[in-house]
C-alpha positions, -999 to +999 in steps of 0.1 A: +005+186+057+012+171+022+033+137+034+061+144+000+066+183+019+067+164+052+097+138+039+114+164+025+114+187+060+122+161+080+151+147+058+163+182+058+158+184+097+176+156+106+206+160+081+209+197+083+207+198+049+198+233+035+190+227-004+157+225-013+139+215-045+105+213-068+081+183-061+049+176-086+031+147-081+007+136-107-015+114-086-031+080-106-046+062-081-082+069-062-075+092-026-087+070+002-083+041-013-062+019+005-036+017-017-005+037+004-003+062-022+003+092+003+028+069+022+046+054-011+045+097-023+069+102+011+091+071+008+096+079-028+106+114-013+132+102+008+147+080-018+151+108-041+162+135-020+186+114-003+202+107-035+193+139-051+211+159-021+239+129-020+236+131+018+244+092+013+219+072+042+214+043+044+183+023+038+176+014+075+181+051+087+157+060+058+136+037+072+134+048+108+128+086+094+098+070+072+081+060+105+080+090+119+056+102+091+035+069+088+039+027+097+027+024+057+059+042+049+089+019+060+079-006+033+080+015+006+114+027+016+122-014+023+114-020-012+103-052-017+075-076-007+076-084+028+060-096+061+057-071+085+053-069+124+051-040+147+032-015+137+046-025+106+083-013+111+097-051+116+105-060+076+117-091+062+114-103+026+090-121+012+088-129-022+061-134-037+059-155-074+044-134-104+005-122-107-016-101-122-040-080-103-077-064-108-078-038-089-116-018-088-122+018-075-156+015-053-173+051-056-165+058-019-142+078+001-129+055+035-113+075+062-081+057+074-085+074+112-123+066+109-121+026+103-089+025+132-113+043+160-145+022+148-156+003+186-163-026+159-126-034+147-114-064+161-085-060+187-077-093+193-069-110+161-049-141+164-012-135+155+002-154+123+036-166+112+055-158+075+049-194+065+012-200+076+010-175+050+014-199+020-011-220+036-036-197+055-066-180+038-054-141+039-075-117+058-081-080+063-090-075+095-105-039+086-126-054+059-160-062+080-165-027+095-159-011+061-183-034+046-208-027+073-204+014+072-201+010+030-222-017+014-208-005-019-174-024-011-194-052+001-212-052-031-172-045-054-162-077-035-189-101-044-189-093-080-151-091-084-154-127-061-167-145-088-135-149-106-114-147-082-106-143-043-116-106-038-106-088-008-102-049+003-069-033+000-057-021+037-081+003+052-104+000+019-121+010+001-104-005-029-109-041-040-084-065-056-080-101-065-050-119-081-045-137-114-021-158-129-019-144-160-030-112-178-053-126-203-074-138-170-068-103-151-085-086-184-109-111-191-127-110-153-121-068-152-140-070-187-170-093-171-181-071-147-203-039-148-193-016-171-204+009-141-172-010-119-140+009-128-111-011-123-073-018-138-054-044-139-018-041-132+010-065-125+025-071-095+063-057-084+090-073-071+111-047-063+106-010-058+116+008-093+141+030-069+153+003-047+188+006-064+187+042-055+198+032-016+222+021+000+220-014+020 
């Protein structure tokens, strides 16, 4: 079930490819976290066996084969910031200018399938446009329930909120906010509770494989 032995299956499947290869993945990043690891592992995948196995798609076809394993994984294969609509298969580029994140590691494990099913999520949320989004507070839709059924991100949010605009990565139950700078990224992770374990980590523009494809 392993999403990386998934990518490679189907890539194989729907190219008729019959080399195989080795995959290890040294995971750094906390399992349940919200951050797309699993789905970022399987675009990665496709990238590298694609080129690997010079069967030579393209990035759209990768795309399309990434959706069949998750709507998190398009956008990894896209490659570069962007607004999404769909279920998250509709890309177009956004860039975003240069930050600095702190990024904490609440001591709790958040279902993905769990938070989707909860008969609290909202299912009417009011649709937004790419440009509202320079002016619009963000939101995370999922953040309230997890909140609700794990005060411990409640409580990672209003501590990292004090220097900054904290919210939950996607389904949780990581917490971010965004810096200008590093100095201030390092200075607010070191001002919290030695018992909060965080990073900071900058922010990407592109994919480090997006070369890898072509357009």
């Amino acid at each position: 079930q392993d999403l990386c032995v998934r990518a490679a299956r189907l890539l194989q499947k729907e190219t008729e490819c019959h080399l195989g290869v080795d995959i290890t993945v040294e995971k750094r990043i906390p399992m349940g976290g919200g951050l797309g690891g699993g789905s970022s592992d399987a675009a990665t995948t496709l990238i590298a066996l694609n080129r690997l196995w010079s069967l030579g798609l393209r990035r759209e076809q990768l795309m399309r084969l990434g959706l069949q394993l998750g709507a998190d994984v398009p956008v990894f294969v896209f490659g570069e910031n962007a607004f999404a609509e769909g279920v998250g298969e509709k890309l177009q580029a956004y860039p975003l200018p240069e930050a600095w994140y702190v990024v904490l590691f609440p001591p709790v494990h958040v279902p993905t399938a769990k938070i989707f099913t909860h008969p609290e999520l909202t299912r009417n949320s009011p649709s937004i446009i790419m440009r509202a989004l320079r002016t619009e507070p963000l939101r995370n839709d999922l953040q309230a329930v997890v909140c609700d059924l794990y005060p411990e991100v409640a409580e990672y949010i209003a501590a990292l909120g004090q220097y900054g605009k904290a919210m939950m990565t996607g389904s949780g139950a990581c917490v971010f906010a965004e810096f200008e700078s590093r100095s201030e990224a390092e200075t607010a992770l070191q001002a919290l509770p030695a018992a909060m374990q965080g990073v900071v980590a900058q922010g990407l523009a592109r994919h480090p494989l997006h070369d890898w494809v072509l357009e």
